[in-house]
N, C-alpha and C positions, 0 to 999 in steps of 0.2 A: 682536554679542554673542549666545550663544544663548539661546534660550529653556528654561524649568525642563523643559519636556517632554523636549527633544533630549539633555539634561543627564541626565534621568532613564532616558532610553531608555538610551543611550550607558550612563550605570551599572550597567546590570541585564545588556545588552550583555556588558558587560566581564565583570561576577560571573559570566555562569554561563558564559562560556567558560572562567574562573577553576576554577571548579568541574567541568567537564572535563576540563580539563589535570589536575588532582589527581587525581581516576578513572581516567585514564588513565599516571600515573606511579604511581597504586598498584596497578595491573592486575587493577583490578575488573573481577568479571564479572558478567553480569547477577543481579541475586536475592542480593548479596554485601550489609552493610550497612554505610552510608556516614555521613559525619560527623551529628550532632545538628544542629538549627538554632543553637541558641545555640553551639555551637563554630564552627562555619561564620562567625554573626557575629563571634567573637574571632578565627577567625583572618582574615578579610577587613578585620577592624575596619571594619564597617556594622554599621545597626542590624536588629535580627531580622526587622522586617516587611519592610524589605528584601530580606530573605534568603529570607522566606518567599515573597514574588511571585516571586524570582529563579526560585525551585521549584517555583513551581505552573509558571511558563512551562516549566521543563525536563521536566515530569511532563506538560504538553502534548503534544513530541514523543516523549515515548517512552523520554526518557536516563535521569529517576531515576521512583522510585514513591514515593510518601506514604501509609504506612499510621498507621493512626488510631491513636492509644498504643502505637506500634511505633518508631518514626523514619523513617530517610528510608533507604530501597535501590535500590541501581544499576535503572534498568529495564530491558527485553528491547529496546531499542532501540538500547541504548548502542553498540554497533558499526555501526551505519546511518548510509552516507555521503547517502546519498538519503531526503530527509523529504516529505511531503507538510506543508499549512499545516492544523493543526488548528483553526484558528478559519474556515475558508473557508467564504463564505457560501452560502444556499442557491443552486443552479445556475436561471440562465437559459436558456432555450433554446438560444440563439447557443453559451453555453457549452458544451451536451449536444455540439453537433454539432465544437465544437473538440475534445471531448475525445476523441470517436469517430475526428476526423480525427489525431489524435495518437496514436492507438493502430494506426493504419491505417501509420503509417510508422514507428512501434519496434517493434512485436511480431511480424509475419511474420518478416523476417529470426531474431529469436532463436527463434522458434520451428522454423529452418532448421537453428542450433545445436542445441537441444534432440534436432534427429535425429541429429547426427552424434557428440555427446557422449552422451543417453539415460541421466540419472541413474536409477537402477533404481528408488529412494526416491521419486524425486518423477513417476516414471511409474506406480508403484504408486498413489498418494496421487491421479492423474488419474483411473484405473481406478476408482476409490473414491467421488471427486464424481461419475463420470458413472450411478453405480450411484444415488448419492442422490441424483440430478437425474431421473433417471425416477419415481422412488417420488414424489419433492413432485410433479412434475407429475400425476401417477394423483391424488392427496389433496390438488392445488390448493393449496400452499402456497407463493404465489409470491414472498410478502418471504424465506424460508430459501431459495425456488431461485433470487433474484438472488446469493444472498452466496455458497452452492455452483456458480454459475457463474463468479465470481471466483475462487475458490477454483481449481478449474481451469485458470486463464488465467494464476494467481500458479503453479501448481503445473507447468504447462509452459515457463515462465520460469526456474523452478528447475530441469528437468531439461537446462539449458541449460551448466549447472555455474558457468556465470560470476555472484556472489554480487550484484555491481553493478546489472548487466542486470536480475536478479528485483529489485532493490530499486526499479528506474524502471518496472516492468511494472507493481509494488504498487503503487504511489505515483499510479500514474492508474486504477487499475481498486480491488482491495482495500479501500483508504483512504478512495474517493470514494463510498462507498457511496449517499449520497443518489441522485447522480449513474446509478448503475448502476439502481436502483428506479426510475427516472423513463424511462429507457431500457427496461426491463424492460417498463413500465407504455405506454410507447408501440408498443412494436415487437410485444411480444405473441404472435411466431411462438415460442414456447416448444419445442413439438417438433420444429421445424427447426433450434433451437439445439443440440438433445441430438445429433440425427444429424449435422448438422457437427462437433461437439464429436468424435462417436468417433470421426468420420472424418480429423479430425486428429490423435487419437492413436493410431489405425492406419499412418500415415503414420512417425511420430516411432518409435513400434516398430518399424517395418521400415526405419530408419535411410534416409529419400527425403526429402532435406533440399530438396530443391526444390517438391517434392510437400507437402509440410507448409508451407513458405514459399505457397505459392500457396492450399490450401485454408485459412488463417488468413486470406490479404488477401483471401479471398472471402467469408471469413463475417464479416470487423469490416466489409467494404465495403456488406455487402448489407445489416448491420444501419444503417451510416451514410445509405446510399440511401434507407431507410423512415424513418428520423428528420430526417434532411434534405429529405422530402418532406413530412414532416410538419409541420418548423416553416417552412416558404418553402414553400408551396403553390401 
């Protein structure tokens, strides 16, 4: 028999898949606006606190938004096949060095793509971080220069053109931000990062997909090398 938990999970489970399916047969777009709660619970027939936890979970990843005396609107998520765990706790060390090591074997490669595709948009938007990555560094402002160095590593992902690809780059670099400050805060070589960074997007402009595949596995490797030195000493 199961338990009330399993019971309850499995129903909230169900509603807000429930409530996907419905966004997506009525071809909402993000920022579009979606049923009320009280209709939501007439038409699930559950009761509204129900309906409300279903929401605060889907307002988690990203699908809907909860504005305050407003109702409920699609979120800028809603089309993302690839989620990171909004409730993920804070990182362990071990974790830092798994997440470096996972970034070591998906991101070269698409950064190989990003040379041979070169979205114009998101190599602009690279050029952009790397301009506001020297400025914090000159003015020492290193919690804005971990999240503009995501910012970067999301944005060569995108000039990749494949939508997927940037979604699994975000989903361990963008999202993890704790993750990335702790890294930041360890590793420390900050203007070694900015001269990698252009050197990688020197690379992706002159379309040298092996050349940009290689100066990416060198610079997630060298940052894994100082942090895996760090935490196994």
């Amino acid at each position: 028999m199961s338990t009330p938990g399993v019971v309850r999970r499995t129903l909230l489970d169900d509603l807000a898949a429930s409530m996907l399916t419905l966004i997506a047969e009525r071809k909402l777009a993000a920022g579009d606006p979606f049923e009320s709660v009280r209709s939501l619970a007439d038409r699930f027939k559950v009761a509204v606190p129900t309906v409300r936890e279903t929401l605060r979970r889907l307002e988690a990843t990203g699908a809907v938004e909860l504005r305050h005396g407003s109702g409920v609107y699609v979120g800028p998520h809603i089309g993302r096949l690839v989620l990171a765990n909004p409730l993920a706790p804070t990182p362990t060390a071990d974790r830092l060095v798994e997440l470096l090591q996972a970034r070591v074997l998906i991101e070269p490669p698409v950064a190989a793509l990003a040379a041979q595709v070169r979205s114009a948009e998101a190599l602009d938007r690279m050029a952009t971080d790397l301009a506001a990555a020297a400025e914090l560094i000159a003015v020492g402002d290193h919690a804005r220069l971990a999240e503009v160095n995501m910012d970067f590593h999301r944005n060569l992902a995108q000039a990749s053109g494949n939508a997927t690809l940037a979604e699994v780059v975000e989903s361990v670099t963008v999202v993890n931000v704790r993750e990335q400050l702790e890294i930041l805060h360890i590793h420390g070589d900050r203007q070694t990062d900015l001269v990698e960074h252009q050197a990688i997007l020197a690379a992706v402009r002159a379309g040298e997909a092996e050349l940009a595949e290689r100066l990416t596995r060198e610079h997630l490797g060298g940052v894994l090398a100082v942090i895996n030195e760090r935490v196994h000493p």
